[in-house]
N, C-alpha and C positions, 0 to 999 in steps of 0.2 A: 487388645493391648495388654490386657491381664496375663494371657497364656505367656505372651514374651517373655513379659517381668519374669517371669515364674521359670523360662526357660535357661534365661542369663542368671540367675539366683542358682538352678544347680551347674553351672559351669561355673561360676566362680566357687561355690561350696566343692569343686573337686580341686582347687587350687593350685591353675594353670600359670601361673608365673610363679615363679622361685627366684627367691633373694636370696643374698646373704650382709652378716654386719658383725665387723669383729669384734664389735665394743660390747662386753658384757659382763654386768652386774646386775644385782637384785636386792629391794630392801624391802621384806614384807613382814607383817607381822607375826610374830610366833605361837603369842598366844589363843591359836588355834583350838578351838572346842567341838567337837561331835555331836551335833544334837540328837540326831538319831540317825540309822543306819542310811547313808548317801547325802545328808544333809550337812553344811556346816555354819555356823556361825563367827563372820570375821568383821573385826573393826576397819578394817581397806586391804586393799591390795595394788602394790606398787613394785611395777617392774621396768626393768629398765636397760638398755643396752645389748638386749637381744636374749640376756642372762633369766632363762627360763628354769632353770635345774632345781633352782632351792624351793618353786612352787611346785613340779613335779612331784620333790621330794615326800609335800604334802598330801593329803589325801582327797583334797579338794580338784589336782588339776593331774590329766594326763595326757599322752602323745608323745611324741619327738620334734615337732613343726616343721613335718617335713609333709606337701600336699595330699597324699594319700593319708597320716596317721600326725592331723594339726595340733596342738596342744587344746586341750580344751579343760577349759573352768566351768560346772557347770554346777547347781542346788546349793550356791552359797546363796548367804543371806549378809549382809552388811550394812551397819546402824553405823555409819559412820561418829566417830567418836575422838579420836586423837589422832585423823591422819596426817602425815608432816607434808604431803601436797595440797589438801584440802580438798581430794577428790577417793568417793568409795573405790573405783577400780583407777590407776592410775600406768599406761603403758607407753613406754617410751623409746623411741629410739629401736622402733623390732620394724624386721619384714620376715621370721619366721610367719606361719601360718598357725593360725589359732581361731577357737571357736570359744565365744561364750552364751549361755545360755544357760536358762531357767533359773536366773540370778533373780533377787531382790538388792539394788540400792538406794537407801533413804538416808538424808538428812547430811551430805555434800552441805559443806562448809559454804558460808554467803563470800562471793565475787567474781570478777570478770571472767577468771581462768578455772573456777572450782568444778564439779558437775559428780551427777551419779558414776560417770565411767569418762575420763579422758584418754585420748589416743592422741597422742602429740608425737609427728614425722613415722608412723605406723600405717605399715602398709599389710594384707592380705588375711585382713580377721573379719568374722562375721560376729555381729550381735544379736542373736535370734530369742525370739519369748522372753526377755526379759521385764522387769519394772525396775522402771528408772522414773520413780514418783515421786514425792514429798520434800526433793532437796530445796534447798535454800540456796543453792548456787542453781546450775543450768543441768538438765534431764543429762545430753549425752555433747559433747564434745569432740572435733574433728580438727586437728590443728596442725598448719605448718607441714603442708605435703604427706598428709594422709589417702591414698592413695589403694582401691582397689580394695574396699572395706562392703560389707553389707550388713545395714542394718536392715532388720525386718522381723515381724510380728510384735513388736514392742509396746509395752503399756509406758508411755509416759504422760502422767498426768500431776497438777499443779506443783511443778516446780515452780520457786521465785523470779529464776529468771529463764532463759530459753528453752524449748524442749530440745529440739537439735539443731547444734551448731556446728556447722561447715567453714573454717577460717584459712585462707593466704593458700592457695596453690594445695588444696585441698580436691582431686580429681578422679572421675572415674569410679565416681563409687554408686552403690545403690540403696536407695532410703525407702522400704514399700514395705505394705499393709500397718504400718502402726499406726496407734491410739495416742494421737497427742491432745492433751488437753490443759486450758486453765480456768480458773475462776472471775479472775479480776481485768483480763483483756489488756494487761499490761506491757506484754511479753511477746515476742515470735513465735509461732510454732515450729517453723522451720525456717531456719538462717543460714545461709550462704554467700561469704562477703569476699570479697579480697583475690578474686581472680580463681576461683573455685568452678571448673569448667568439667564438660562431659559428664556431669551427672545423673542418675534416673531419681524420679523422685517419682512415686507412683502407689496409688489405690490407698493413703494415707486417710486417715478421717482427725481432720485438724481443725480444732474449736475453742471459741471463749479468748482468744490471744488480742491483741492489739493488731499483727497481721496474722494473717496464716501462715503464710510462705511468703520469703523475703528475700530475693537477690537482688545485691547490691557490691556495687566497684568492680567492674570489667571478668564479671561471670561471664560464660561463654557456652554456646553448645550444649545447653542441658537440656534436658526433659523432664518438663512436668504434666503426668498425665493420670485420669482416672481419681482423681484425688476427691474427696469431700470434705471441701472448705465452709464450717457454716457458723453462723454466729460469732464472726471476729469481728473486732472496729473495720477493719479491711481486710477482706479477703487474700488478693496476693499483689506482691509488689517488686518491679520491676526497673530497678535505679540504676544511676550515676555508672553512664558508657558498659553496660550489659548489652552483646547483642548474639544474635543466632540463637536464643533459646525455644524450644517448643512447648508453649501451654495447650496440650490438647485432652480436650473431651474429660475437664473437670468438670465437676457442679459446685458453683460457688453462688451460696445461696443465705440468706439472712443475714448478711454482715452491715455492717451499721451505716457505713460512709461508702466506698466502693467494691464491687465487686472485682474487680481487676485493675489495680495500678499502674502506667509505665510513665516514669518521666528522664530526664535531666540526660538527654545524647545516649540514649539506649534503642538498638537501631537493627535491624533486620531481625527481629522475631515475630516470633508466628503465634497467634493467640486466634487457635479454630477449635470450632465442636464443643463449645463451654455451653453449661447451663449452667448462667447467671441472670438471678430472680431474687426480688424483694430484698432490694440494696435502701439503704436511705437515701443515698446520694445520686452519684451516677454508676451505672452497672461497667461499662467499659472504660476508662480516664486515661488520656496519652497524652503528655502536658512536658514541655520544659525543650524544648527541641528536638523532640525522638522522632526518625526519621526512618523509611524505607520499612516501616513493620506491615506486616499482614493482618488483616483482623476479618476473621470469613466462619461462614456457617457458622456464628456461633448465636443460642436463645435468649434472649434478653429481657425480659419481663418483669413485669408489678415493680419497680422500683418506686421510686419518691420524687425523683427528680431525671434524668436524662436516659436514653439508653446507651449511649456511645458520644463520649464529648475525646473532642482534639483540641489542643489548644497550646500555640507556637510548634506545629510538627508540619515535616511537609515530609510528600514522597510516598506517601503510604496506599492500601488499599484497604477498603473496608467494603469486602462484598459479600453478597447469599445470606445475611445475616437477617432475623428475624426478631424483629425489634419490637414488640406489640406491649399495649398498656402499661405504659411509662408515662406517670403527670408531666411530665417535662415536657423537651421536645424527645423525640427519637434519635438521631444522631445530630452535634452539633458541629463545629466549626469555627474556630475564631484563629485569625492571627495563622492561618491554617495553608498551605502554598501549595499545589501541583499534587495534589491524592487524588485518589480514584472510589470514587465509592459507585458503587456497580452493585446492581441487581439484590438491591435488599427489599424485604416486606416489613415497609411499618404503617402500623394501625393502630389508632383507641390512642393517642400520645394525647395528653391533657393541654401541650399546646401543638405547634408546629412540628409537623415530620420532619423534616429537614431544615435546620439552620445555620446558614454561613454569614457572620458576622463581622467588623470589625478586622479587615486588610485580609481577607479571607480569598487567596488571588489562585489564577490559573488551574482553578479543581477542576475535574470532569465529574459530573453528575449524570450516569448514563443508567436504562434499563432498570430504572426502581417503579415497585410500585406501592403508592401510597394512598389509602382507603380510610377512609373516617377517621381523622386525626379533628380534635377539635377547635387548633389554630388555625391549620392550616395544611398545606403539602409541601412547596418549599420555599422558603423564605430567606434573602439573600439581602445583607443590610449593611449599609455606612460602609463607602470604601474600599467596598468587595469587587476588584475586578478581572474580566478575562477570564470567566466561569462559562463553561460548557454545559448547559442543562440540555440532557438529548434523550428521549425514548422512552421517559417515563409516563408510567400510566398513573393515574392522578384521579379516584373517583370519588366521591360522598365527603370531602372535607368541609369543616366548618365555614372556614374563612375563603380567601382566595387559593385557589390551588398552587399557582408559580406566581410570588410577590417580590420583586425588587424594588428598593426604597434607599433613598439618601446618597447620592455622589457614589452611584456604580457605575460603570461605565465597561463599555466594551462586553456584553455578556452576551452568550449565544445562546436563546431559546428554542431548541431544533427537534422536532419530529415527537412532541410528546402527545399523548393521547388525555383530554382533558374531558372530566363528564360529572354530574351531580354533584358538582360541589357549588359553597353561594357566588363564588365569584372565581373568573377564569384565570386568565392572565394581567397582571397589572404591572405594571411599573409605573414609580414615582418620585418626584423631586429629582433633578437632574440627574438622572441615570441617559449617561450617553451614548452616540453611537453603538446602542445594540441590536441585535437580528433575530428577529420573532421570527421563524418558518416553518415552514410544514408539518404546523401543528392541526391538532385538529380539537374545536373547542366547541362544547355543547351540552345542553341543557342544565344553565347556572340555575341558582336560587329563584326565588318570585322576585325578585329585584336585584339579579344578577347581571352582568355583561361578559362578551365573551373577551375581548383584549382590549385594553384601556391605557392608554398612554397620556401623564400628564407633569408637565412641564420638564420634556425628554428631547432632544435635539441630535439629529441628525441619526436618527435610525432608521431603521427597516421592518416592515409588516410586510410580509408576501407569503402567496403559496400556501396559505393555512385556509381551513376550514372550517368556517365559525357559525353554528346552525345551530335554533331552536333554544336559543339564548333569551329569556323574557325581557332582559330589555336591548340596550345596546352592541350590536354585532362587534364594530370594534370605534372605536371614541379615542378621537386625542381631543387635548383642554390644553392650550398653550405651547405646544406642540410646533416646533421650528425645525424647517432642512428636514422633514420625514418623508420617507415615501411609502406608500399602501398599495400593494399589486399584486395583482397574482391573485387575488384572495378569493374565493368561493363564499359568498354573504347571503345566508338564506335562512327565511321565515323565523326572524329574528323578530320580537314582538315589539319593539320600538321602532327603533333605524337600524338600519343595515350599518352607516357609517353615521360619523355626527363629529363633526369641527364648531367646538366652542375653546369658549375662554377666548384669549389673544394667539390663538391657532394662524399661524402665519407663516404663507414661503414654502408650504408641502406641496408636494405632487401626488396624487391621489388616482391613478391611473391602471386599465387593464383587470380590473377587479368582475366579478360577476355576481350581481347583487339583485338577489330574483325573489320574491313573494315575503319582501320587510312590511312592517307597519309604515315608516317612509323606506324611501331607496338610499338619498343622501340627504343630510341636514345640517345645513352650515348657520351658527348661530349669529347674532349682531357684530359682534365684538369679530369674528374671524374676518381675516383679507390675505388678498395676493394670495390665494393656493390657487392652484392648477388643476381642474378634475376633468380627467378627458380620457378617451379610449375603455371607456366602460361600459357594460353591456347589466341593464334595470330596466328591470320589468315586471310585473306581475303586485306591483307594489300595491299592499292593503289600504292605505289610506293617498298617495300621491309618490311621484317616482323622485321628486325633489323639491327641498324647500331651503330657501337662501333666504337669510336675513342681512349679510355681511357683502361684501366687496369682494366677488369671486372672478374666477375665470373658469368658463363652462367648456373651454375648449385651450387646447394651445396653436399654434400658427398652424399645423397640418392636421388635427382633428379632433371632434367634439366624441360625442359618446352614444352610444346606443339605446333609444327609446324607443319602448314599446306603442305607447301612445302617439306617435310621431309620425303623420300622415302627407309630409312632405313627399317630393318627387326627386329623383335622382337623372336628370335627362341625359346628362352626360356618361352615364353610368360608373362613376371615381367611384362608388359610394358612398358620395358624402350628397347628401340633401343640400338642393339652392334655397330654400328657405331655412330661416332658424328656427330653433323650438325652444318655445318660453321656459323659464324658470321662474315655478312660483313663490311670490315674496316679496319683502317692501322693495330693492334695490332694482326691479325689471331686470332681472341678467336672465342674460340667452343663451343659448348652446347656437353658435354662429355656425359651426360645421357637424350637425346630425349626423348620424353615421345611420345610411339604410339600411348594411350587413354589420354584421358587429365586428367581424375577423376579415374579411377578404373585399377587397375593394374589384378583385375579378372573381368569376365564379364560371365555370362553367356552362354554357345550355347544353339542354337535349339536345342530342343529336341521333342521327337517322343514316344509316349508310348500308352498303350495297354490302353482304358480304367477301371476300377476298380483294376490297378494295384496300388502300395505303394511305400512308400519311394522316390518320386522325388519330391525334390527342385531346387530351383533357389536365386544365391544371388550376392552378390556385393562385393567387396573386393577397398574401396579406398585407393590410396598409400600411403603409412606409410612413411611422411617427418620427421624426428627426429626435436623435441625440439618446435614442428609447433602445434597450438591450436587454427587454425583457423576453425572455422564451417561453414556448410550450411546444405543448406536447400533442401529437394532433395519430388519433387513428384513422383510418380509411378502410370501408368494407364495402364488400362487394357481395350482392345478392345474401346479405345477415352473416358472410363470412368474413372474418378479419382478413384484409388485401393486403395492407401495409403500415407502419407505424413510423412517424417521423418527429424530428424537432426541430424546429426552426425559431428563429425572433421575429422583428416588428420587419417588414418589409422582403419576407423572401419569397421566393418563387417555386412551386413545386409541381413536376407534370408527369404525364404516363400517356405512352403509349397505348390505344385500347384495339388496335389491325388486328388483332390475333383473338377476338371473341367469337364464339360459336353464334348462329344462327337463334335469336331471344331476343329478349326483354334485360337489359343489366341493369341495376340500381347502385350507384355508388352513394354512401352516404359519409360525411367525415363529421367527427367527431371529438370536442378538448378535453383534454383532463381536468379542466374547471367547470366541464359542462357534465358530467355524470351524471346521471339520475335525469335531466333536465333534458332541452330537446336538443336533435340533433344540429348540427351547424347549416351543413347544405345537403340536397341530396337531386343528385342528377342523373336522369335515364340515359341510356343508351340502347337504343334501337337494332340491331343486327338482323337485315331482312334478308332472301335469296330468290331473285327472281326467276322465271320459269325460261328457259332461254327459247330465241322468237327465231322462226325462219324468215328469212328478210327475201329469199326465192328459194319457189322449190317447183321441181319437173311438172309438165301438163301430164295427160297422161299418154299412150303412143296405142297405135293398131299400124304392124306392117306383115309382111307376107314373110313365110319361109323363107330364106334365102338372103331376104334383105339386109345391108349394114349399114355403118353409123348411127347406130339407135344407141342414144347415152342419155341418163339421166345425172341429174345435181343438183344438189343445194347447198345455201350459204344461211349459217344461221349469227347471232351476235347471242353475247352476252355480259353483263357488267364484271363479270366475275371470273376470274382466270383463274383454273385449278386444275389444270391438267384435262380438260375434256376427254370424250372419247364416245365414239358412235358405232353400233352396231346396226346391223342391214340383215332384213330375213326376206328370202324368198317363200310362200307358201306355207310361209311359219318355220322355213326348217332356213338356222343361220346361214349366211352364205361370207358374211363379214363380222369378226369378233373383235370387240377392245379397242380401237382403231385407234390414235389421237389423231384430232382437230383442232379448230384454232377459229373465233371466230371472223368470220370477213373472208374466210378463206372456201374454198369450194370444193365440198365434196361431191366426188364423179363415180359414177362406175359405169359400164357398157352393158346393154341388153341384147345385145345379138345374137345368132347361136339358135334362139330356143326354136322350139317345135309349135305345130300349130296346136293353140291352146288360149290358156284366161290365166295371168301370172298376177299375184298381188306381193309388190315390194315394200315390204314397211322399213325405216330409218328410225331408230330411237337414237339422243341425242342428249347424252348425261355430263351436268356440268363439275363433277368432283365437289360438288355441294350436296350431294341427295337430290336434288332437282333434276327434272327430263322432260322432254318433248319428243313427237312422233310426228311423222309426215307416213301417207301411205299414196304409193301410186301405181295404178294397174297398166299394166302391158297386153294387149291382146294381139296373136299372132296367128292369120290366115294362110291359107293352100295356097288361094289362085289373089289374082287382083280384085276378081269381084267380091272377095270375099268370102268364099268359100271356104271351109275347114274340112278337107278330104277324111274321108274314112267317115265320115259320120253319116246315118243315116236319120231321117224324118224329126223322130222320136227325139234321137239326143242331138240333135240340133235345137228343137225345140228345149230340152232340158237344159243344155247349155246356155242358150236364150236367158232361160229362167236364173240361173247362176249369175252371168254376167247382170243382171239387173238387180240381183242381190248385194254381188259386189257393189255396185253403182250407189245402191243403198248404203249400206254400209258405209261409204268412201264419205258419206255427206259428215259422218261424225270425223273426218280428218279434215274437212272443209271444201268440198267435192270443186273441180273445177272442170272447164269446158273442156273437152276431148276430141285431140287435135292429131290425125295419123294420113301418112302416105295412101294417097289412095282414097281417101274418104268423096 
């Protein structure tokens, strides 16, 4: 940001706009002295109407004022003494170009308009290196459409009243690197009132004033950046319908009361990249109706009291901001409508991180995270309502992490991550109709709980994760029209749940609440709640204990115990016996649930491969008037199969015709059940039988010549996949690839052959991998007796021997009686 400054400081010192102004006269003093060679010593200088010539004349100023060759005044010295404006340099009424510099003026006459140097409707002068110190009026003066000026490198220090002032349509200029200072903290360091817009105000070091910097009445568009504000009552301040200005990447640090002011309809500016540290008060303060401002990345530390307070603003965003060790709270709230505070770190606050107090309505609280604050993390009080708290992380605070309290109503508690702090979530004293969800809340204090709701009517607890809480998982005390579901309730070292006080009229349904000190605990005083479709179990000391006037079920189902050794004969999933509830009032759970989720379930099944028609599916129990959903995975063989959601009562199935030849394991799985066991898990079988010949040929002996010699078989198989059978003669193929079909008959002719000993084998593949063989021999003679001409003694005899080998052989295809022409 510095190089800019630096960059716009030499474009305008070459002085790129050119005026003109006919009006010119000049009245300066004559009594001009030389103190030494280039130096001069003057009582003031006052010019006016553009009329530069009679200071030329002097030896103190030169140029023409024209942008290349500006008029420049420059090693005077002025003790102001008898000026007739009351100001040492006094210019008026010029948009020639002029330079001053390496002045001395002191002792500017005491009042409103007086100062070391005024420039009144003066446009295209620079004030560079000067001291503009010791007056009794104001350092440097900007009045009445001063316009395209820069001041820079200036020593002003303890004038009486302002260092620089910027008045009325005063724009466009540049105020950087000077030294403003005062003693008494009376005074502004820098002031800009009266609609004084586009300014840069930059790398300034402004100290000891009342403020630092101070805009005020429909300033616009300026920047302030790079600055070091330290040790003023209030560092900078931002008033009465100012808007679009930039504070960035000051450090505004030690000042007494706040480190950044905006109040009273001052409205789209941006206050990013500050470091503001060790304020007395509050470090950020936005107060009086200031609306739509930004307030992001900026440091806020060691104060005394808050790091970021709003109060009557709406519309704004306070995010990425780093709010650490502030005795206060960290950002507050009050009277505060529709802001966005997003994604800040505050920590070490002496009280609560976050406080919305007092009609504090419609914010969004998202993406913060808040770590050992010693109040608390956020705190939402008296009348606050229609607040969105969503996705903050919340760990090590003192008190409760997210605390609403006193006639709030409507507030949405959604998806924060809550851990080591002493207490989780709470709300209290009629805070109504609001929605705790998909939080997840654990490991409170040694006497912590994880969500507690007491004396709240008609809200919502669901869907959240409340585990490893010492004592209570989630607790209403007085507690009317709530409902609790959805919720994941585990090893929670009291109760999982617990209805006391005059806790009456909740539904309490769908939760899964596994390895509490109890499961649920409904104390004397509670009646008429409803607790049904709940799946407890593993409970350290007992799965339930009633003292009060419950209902352990509603008219279509009670809940699921582990300890529950009833029967289900009809298979609904609901147990014909009841199961006790232990406690004075005998209440029973009238409809046990034997599955927790699915009143159908699949069996193992066993089937033929390339058989049709088998499914597999799920039947969840049909709760009347109930719209709670989940979320259910399905895997197959430890692979994720599919993912669904459904509510109380739907139906869901798959086709399984199309599995390979195994063992398949479906197992399903809820999103309440994580870490825990699975729901159901069902085989499925996938066999391939070997396929069977239901007939097949004897075997045949006929003579040369002979015909009609045919053999055939008919085989079956469960399995239809395109068959196919091949036929070898003597080992050497005679029939390749074939399709078959079974029930149907394969044929072929043997006729033909020569006298001899033929072995015909049939393999028979079912397009499963799976085969069968049949083999059957042929022998064919010369004569009728049997004779095989050409053969003599010997190889008849060998032949002999062949054929009984075959014969052998044949027993391993299952040899059968041998039936030929002739025999």
């Amino acid at each position: 940001m510095g190089l800019s400054i630096i960059l716009v400081l030499f474009s305008i010192n070459n002085f790129y706009i050119k005026q003109t102004n006919e009006n010119k006269d000049i009245i300066i003093d004559d009594t001009t002295n030389l103190k030494n060679s280039g130096y001069w010593n003057l009582p003031y200088i006052h010019i006016n109407n553009d009329n530069w010539s009679n200071a030329v004349s002097q030896g103190w100023c030169s140029g023409d004022g024209s942008v290349d060759t500006p008029y420049t005044i420059e090693n005077v010295t002025i003790n102001v003494i008898s000026s007739p404006t009351g100001n040492g340099i006094f210019i008026n009424n010029s948009t020639n170009y002029f330079i001053i510099k390496n002045c001395t003026v002191s002792n500017s006459y005491s009042g409103n308009w007086n100062a070391g140097i005024q420039l009144n409707n003066t446009c295209n002068g620079q004030l560079i290196n000067n001291d503009f110190s010791l007056n009794t009026g104001h350092g440097i003066i900007l009045r009445n459409k001063c316009n395209d000026i820069v001041i820079s490198n200036n020593s002003i220090i303890n004038n009486d009243r302002h260092g620089i002032l910027l008045d009325n349509e005063c724009n466009n200029n540049i105020i950087f690197n000077n030294t403003i200072d005062d003693d008494d903290k009376l005074n502004r360091g820098i002031l800009l009132r009266y609609d004084c817009s586009d300014n840069i105000i930059s790398e300034n070091d402004v100290s000891t004033h009342e403020i630092g910097i101070f805009l005020t009445v429909n300033c616009m568009n300026n920047i302030i950046t790079d600055n070091d504000v330290t040790n003023n009552y209030k560092g900078m301040v931002i008033s009465d319908h100012c808007s679009n200005n930039s504070i960035l990447e000051n450090n505004v640090n030690d000042n007494d009361v706040y480190g950044i002011q905006m109040d009273t309809y001052s409205y789209n500016n941006t206050i990013s990249k500050n470091n503001v540290n060790n304020h007395d008060w509050y470090g950020i303060y936005i107060y009086e109706y200031s609306y739509n401002n930004t307030i992001s990345e900026n440091y806020v530390s060691y104060g005394w009291h808050d790091g970021i307070f709003l109060e009557h603003c709406y519309n704004s965003t306070i995010s990425k901001n780093n709010v650490t060790n502030n005795p206060g709270f960290g950002i507050e709230l009050t009277h505060a409508e529709d802001n966005k505070i997003l994604e800040n770190y505050i920590r070490n606050t002496g009280d609560d991180g976050l406080y919305l107090h007092h009609n504090a309505n419609n914010n969004t609280i998202s993406d913060n995270t808040l770590i050992g604050n010693d109040g608390g993390g956020i705190y939402v009080y008296w009348n606050s309502d229609n607040n969105t708290i969503s996705d903050n992380t919340l760990i090590g605070n003192s008190g409760e992490a997210i605390y609403v309290y006193t006639n709030c109503n409507e507030n949405r508690i959604l998806d924060n991550h809550v851990s080591y702090s002493a207490f989780g979530i709470y709300l209290l004293d009629y805070c109504h109709n609001s929605t705790i969800s998909r939080n997840t809340v654990s490991h409170s204090g040694s006497t912590g709980f994880g969500i507690r709701l007491t004396r709240c009517y008609n809200s919502t607890i669901s869907k959240n994760n409340v585990s490893y809480n010492p004592n209570n998982g989630i607790s209403l005390n007085g507690g009317q029209d709530d409902k609790i579901s959805g919720n994941l309730i585990t090893n929670n070292g009291n109760r999982g749940i617990q209805l006391y006080g005059t806790s009456q009229n909740n539904d309490v349904f769908a939760n899964f609440i596994y390895g509490n000190g109890y499961g649920i605990y409904a104390n004397p005083t509670t009646s008429n709640n409803t607790i049904y479709y709940n799946y407890i179990s593993g409970s350290i000391i007992i799965n339930a204990f009633n003292e009060g006037i419950n209902n352990w079920n509603n008219s279509v189902v009670g809940n699921y115990w582990d300890d529950y050794y009833g029967i289900d004969s009809n298979s609904d999933g609901i147990g014909e016996t009841p199961y006790n509830i232990t406690g004075t009032e005998s209440n029973k759970d009238y409809k046990p649930l034997v599955n927790f989720f699915f009143s159908e379930i699949p069996s193992d099944i066993t089937y033929e491969i390339g058989t049709t028609g088998h499914t597999i599916g799920w039947t969840v129990i049909n709760i009347t008037n109930i719209t709670q959903t989940y979320d259910f995975n399905i895997s197959r063989n430890d692979n994720l199969f599919d993912s669904f959601t459904g509510d109380l009562g739907f139906y869901v199935s798959y086709s399984i015709d199309d599995l390979l030849e195994g063992i398949h394991i479906y197992i399903v799985t809820s999103n309440i059940l994580d870490e825990i066991n699975p729901i159901t898990t069902t085989t499925i079988t996938v066999t391939n039988m070997i396929p069977e010949f239901t007939s097949v040929p004897n075997d045949i002996l006929y003579k040369v010549g002979d015909t009609g010699n045919n053999i055939s078989w008919i085989f079956t198989d469960i399995s239809i996949n395109n068959p196919t059978y091949t036929i070898s003669r003597n080992g050497s193929q005679i029939v390749s690839d074939t399709p078959c079909y079974p029930g149907v008959s394969v044929e072929i002719s043997v006729d033909g052959l020569s006298a001899g000993v033929y072995e015909y084998i049939i393999e028979i593949n079912d397009g499963y991998g799976k085969s069968n063989t049949d083999m059957v021999l042929i022998i064919v003679t010369s004569s009728a007796k049997g004779d095989i001409a050409g053969y003599n003694l010997w190889i008849i005899v060998g032949l002999s021997s062949l054929i009984l080998l075959f014969i052998i052989k044949k027993t391993k295809f299952q040899k059968r009686t041998v039936k030929s022409k002739g025999f």
